[in-house]
matplotlib code that plots the C-alpha trace (Angstrom):
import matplotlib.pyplot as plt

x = [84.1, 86.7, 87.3, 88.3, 90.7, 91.1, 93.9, 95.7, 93.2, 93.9, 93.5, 94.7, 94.4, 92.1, 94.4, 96.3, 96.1, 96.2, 96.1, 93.5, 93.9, 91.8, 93.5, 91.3, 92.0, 90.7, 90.9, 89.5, 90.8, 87.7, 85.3, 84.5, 83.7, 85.1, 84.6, 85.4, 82.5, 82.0, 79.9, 79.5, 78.4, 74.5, 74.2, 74.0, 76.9, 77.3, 79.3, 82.8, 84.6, 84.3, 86.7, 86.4, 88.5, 90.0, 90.4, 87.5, 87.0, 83.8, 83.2, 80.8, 80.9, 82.1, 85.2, 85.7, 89.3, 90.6, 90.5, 91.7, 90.7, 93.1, 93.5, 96.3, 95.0, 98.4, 98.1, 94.7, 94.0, 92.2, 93.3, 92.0, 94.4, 92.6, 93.8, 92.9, 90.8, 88.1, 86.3, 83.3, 85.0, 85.6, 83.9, 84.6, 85.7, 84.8, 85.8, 83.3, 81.9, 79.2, 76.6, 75.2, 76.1, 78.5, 81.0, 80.9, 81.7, 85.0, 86.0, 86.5, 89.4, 88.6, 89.6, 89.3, 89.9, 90.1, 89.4]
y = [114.1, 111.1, 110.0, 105.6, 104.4, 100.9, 99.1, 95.5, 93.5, 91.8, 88.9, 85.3, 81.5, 79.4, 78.8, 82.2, 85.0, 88.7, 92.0, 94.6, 97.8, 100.7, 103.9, 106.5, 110.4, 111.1, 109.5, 106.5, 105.4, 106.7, 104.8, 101.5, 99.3, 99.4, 96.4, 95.0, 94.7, 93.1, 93.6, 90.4, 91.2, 91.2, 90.6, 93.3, 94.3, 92.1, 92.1, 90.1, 91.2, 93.7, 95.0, 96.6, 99.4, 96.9, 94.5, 91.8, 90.5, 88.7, 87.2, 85.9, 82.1, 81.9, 83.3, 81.9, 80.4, 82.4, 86.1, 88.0, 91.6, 94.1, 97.9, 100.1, 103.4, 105.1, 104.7, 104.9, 102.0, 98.8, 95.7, 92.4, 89.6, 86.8, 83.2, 80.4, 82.5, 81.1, 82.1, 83.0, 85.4, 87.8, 91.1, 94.1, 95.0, 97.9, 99.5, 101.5, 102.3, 99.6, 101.9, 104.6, 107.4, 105.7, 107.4, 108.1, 104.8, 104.9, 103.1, 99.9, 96.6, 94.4, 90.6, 88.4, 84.9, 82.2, 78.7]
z = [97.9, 97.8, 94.5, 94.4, 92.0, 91.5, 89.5, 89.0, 86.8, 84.1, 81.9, 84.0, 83.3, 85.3, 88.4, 88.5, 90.6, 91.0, 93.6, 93.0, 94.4, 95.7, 96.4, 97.5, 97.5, 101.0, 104.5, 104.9, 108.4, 110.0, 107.9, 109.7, 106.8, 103.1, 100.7, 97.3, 94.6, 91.3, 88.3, 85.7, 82.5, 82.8, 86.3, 88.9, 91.3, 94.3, 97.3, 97.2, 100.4, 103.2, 106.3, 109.3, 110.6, 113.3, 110.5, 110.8, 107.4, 105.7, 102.6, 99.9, 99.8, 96.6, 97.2, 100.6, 101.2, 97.8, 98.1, 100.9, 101.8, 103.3, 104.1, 104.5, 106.3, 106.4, 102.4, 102.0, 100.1, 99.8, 98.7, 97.5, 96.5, 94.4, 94.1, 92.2, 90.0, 87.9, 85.2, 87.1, 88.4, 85.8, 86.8, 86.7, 90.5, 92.6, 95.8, 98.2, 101.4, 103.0, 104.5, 102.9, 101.5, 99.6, 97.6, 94.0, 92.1, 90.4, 87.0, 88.3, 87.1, 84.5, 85.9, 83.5, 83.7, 80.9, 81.2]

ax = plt.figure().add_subplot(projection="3d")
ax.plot(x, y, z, "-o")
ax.set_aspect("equal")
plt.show()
Protein backbone atom coordinates (compact mmCIF):
# COMPACT_ATOMS: atom_id res chain seq x y z
CA UNK A 1 0.00 0.00 0.00
CA UNK A 2 1.60 3.50 -0.76
CA UNK A 3 1.78 5.58 2.17
CA UNK A 4 1.40 9.95 1.09
CA UNK A 5 3.32 12.36 2.99
CA UNK A 6 2.65 15.87 2.55
CA UNK A 7 4.68 18.80 3.84
CA UNK A 8 5.38 22.82 3.36
CA UNK A 9 2.30 24.47 5.14
CA UNK A 10 2.50 26.93 7.24
CA UNK A 11 1.17 30.05 8.69
CA UNK A 12 1.33 33.17 5.66
CA UNK A 13 -0.14 36.73 5.41
CA UNK A 14 -2.91 37.55 3.14
CA UNK A 15 -0.86 37.91 -0.19
CA UNK A 16 1.99 35.34 0.53
CA UNK A 17 2.63 32.17 -0.84
CA UNK A 18 3.91 28.69 -0.27
CA UNK A 19 4.78 24.98 -2.01
CA UNK A 20 3.09 21.96 -0.64
CA UNK A 21 4.44 18.76 -1.22
CA UNK A 22 3.36 15.18 -1.66
CA UNK A 23 5.92 12.50 -1.55
CA UNK A 24 4.64 9.19 -1.91
CA UNK A 25 6.38 5.80 -0.93
CA UNK A 26 5.45 3.90 -4.11
CA UNK A 27 5.28 4.51 -7.86
CA UNK A 28 3.10 6.76 -8.90
CA UNK A 29 4.08 7.26 -12.70
CA UNK A 30 1.47 4.71 -13.70
CA UNK A 31 -1.40 6.33 -12.02
CA UNK A 32 -3.11 8.72 -14.51
CA UNK A 33 -4.60 11.20 -12.19
CA UNK A 34 -3.29 12.48 -8.69
CA UNK A 35 -4.72 15.69 -7.06
CA UNK A 36 -4.46 18.13 -4.18
CA UNK A 37 -7.36 18.25 -1.48
CA UNK A 38 -8.32 20.39 1.32
CA UNK A 39 -10.33 20.08 4.44
CA UNK A 40 -11.74 23.62 6.15
CA UNK A 41 -12.56 23.35 9.58
CA UNK A 42 -16.31 22.10 9.44
CA UNK A 43 -16.69 21.67 5.96
CA UNK A 44 -16.04 18.52 4.13
CA UNK A 45 -12.86 17.84 1.92
CA UNK A 46 -13.03 19.16 -1.62
CA UNK A 47 -11.15 19.03 -4.65
CA UNK A 48 -8.33 21.90 -5.20
CA UNK A 49 -6.24 20.62 -8.14
CA UNK A 50 -5.78 17.53 -10.19
CA UNK A 51 -3.00 16.26 -12.98
CA UNK A 52 -2.79 13.84 -15.43
CA UNK A 53 0.14 11.61 -16.19
CA UNK A 54 0.82 13.61 -19.44
CA UNK A 55 0.43 16.67 -17.41
CA UNK A 56 -3.08 18.26 -18.18
CA UNK A 57 -4.02 20.13 -15.15
CA UNK A 58 -7.68 21.28 -13.84
CA UNK A 59 -8.73 23.31 -11.16
CA UNK A 60 -11.53 24.52 -8.75
CA UNK A 61 -12.51 28.04 -9.62
CA UNK A 62 -11.52 29.40 -6.61
CA UNK A 63 -8.08 28.92 -7.07
CA UNK A 64 -7.91 29.42 -10.68
CA UNK A 65 -4.91 31.74 -11.83
CA UNK A 66 -3.14 31.10 -8.10
CA UNK A 67 -2.21 27.62 -7.53
CA UNK A 68 -0.41 25.44 -9.81
CA UNK A 69 -0.33 21.62 -9.73
CA UNK A 70 2.74 19.71 -10.65
CA UNK A 71 4.28 16.02 -10.55
CA UNK A 72 7.67 14.81 -10.56
CA UNK A 73 7.36 10.91 -11.38
CA UNK A 74 11.19 10.30 -11.25
CA UNK A 75 10.65 11.53 -7.46
CA UNK A 76 7.46 10.50 -6.81
CA UNK A 77 5.91 13.51 -5.67
CA UNK A 78 3.21 15.94 -6.08
CA UNK A 79 3.33 19.41 -5.87
CA UNK A 80 1.12 22.37 -5.38
CA UNK A 81 2.51 25.91 -5.30
CA UNK A 82 -0.02 28.49 -3.87
CA UNK A 83 0.00 32.29 -4.55
CA UNK A 84 -1.74 35.12 -3.32
CA UNK A 85 -3.13 33.11 -0.64
CA UNK A 86 -6.17 34.08 1.21
CA UNK A 87 -7.62 33.34 4.19
CA UNK A 88 -10.19 31.19 2.72
CA UNK A 89 -7.84 29.13 2.02
CA UNK A 90 -6.66 27.70 5.07
CA UNK A 91 -7.29 23.95 5.08
CA UNK A 92 -5.71 21.41 5.84
CA UNK A 93 -4.31 19.94 2.32
CA UNK A 94 -4.22 16.45 1.12
CA UNK A 95 -2.70 14.44 -1.70
CA UNK A 96 -4.50 11.26 -3.37
CA UNK A 97 -5.54 9.37 -6.13
CA UNK A 98 -8.83 10.63 -8.27
CA UNK A 99 -10.61 7.42 -8.94
CA UNK A 100 -11.20 4.90 -6.65
CA UNK A 101 -9.53 2.95 -4.67
CA UNK A 102 -7.80 5.70 -3.37
CA UNK A 103 -4.92 5.33 -1.18
CA UNK A 104 -4.97 5.56 2.48
CA UNK A 105 -5.23 9.34 3.49
CA UNK A 106 -2.00 10.69 4.98
CA UNK A 107 -1.73 13.49 7.73
CA UNK A 108 -2.15 16.17 5.66
CA UNK A 109 -0.40 20.42 5.87
CA UNK A 110 -1.85 22.84 7.83
CA UNK A 111 -1.98 26.34 5.50
CA UNK A 112 -2.93 28.85 7.31
CA UNK A 113 -3.45 32.18 6.20
CA UNK A 114 -4.05 35.48 8.16
CA UNK A 115 -5.75 38.40 7.08
Amino acid sequence: QVQLVESGGGLVQAGGSLRLSCLASGNIASIDLMAWYRQAPGKQREFVAGITSDSTTNYVDSVKGRFTISRDTAKNTLYLQMNNLEPEDTAVYYCNKVLPPRYSWGQGTQVTVSS
